[in-house]
Backbone as CSV, one residue per row, in Angstrom:
resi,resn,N_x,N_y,N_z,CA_x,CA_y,CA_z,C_x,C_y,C_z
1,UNK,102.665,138.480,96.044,103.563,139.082,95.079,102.762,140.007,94.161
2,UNK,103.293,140.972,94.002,102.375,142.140,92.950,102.712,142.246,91.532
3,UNK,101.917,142.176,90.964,101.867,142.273,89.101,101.970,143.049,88.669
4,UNK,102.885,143.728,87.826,103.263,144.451,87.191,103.149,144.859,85.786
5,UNK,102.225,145.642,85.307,102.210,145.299,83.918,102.715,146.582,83.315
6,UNK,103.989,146.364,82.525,104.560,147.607,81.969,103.886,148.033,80.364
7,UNK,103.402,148.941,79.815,103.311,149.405,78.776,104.180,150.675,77.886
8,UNK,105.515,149.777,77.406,106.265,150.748,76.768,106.620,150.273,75.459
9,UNK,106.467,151.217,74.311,107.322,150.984,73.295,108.699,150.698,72.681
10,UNK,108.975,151.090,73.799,110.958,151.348,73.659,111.310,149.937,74.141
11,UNK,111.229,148.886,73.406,111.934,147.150,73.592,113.195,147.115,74.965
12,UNK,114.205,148.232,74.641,114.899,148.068,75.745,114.830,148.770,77.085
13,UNK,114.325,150.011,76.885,113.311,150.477,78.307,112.534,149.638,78.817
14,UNK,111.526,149.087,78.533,110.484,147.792,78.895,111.338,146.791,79.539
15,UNK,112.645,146.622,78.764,113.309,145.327,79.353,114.076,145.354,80.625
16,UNK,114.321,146.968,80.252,115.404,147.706,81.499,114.377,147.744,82.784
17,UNK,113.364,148.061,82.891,112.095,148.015,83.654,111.916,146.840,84.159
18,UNK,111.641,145.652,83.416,110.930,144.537,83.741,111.960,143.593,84.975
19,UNK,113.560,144.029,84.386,114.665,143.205,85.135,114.363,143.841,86.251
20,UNK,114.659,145.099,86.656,115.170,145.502,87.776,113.607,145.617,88.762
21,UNK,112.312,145.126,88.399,111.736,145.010,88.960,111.674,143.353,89.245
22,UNK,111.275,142.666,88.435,111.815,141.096,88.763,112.754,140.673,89.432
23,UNK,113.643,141.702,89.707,115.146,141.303,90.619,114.626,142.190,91.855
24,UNK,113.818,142.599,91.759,113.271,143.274,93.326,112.128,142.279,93.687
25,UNK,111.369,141.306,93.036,110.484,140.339,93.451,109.092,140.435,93.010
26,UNK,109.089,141.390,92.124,107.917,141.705,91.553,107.471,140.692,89.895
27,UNK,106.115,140.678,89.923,105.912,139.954,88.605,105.627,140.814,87.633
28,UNK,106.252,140.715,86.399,106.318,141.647,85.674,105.587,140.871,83.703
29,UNK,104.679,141.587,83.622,104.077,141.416,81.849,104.692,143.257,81.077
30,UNK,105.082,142.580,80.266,105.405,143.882,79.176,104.622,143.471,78.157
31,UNK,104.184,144.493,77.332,103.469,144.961,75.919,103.897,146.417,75.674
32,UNK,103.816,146.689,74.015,104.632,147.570,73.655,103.289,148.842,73.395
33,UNK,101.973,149.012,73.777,101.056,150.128,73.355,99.873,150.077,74.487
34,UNK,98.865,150.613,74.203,98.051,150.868,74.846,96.898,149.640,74.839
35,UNK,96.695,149.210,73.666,95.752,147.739,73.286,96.097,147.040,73.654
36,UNK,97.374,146.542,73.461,97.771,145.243,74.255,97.929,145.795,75.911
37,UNK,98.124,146.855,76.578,97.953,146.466,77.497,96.616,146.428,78.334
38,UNK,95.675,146.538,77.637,93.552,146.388,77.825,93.436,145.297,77.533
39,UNK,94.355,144.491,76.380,94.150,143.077,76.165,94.839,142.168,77.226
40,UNK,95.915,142.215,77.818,96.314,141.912,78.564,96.030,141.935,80.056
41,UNK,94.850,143.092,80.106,94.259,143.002,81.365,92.702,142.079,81.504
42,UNK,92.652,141.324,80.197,91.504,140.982,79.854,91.628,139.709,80.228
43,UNK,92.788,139.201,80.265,93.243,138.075,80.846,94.101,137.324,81.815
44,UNK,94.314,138.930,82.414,95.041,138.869,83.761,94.824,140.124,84.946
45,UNK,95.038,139.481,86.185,95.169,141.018,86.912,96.430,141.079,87.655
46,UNK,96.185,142.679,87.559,97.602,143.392,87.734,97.293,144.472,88.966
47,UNK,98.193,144.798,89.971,98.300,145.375,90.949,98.614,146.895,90.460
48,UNK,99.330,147.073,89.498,99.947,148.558,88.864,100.071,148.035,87.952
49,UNK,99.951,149.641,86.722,100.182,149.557,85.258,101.947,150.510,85.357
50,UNK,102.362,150.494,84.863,103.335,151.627,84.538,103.299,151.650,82.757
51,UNK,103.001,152.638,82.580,103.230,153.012,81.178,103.661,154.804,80.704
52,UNK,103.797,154.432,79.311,104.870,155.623,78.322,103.448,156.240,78.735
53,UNK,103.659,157.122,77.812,102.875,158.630,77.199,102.677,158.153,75.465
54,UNK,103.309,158.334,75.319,103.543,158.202,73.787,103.884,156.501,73.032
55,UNK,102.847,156.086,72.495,103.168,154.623,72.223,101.960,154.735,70.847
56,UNK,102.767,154.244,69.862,101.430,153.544,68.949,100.591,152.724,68.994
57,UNK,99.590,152.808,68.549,98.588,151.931,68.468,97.407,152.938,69.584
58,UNK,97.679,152.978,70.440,96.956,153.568,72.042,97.766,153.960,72.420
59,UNK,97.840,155.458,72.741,98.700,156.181,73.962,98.260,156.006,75.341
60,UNK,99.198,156.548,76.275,98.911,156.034,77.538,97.678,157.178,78.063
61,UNK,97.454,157.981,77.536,96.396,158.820,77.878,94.817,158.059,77.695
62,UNK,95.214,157.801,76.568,93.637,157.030,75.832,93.635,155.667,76.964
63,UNK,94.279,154.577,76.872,94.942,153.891,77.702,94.064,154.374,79.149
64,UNK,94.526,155.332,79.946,93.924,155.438,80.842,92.520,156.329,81.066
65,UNK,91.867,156.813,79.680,90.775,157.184,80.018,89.888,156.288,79.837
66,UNK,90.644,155.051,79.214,89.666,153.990,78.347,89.091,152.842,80.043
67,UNK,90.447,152.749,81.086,90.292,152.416,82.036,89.401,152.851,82.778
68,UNK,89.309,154.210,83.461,89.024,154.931,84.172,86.993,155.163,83.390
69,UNK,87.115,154.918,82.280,85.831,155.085,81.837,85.147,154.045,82.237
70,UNK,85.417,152.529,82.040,85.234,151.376,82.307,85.480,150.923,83.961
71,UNK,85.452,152.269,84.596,85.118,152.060,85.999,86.471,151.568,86.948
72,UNK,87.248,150.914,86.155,88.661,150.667,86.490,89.388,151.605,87.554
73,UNK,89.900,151.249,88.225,90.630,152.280,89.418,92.008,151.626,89.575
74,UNK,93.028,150.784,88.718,94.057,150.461,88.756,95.380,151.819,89.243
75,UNK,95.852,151.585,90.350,97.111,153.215,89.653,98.137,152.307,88.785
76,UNK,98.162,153.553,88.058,98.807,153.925,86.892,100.119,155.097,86.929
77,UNK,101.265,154.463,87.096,102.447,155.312,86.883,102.652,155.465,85.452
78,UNK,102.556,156.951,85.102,103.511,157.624,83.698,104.384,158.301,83.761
């Protein structure tokens, strides 16, 4: 089963996301920025990220250069 970790700000986008992938069989973690989702990979692994663009705290840009710097090769849908 593949892990899913969504990073969006928008509470009901994230939620709208998380169902209709959980109802397709997928495992799904939401967090609402870019930190929590580096923190969240700190204690789990995930098959795909999907995340915003635009989120406080960490955007999804920083987010993925912060990955990609740290050698990380996760894909990443934005």
């Amino acid at each position: 089963m593949l892990k899913i970790l969504i990073a969006e700000d928008d509470r009901e986008l994230r939620q709208l996301f998380s169902h209709v992938l959980i109802k397709n069989g997928y495992t799904v973690t939401g967090v609402s920025n870019g930190q929590q989702a580096l923190d969240a990979m700190d204690n789990d692994f995930f098959d795909l990220i999907i995340s915003d663009i635009m989120m406080p705290v960490m955007d999804g840009y920083t987010l993925v250069q912060q990955l990609r710097d740290s050698g990380n090769t996760i894909p990443v849908l934005m």
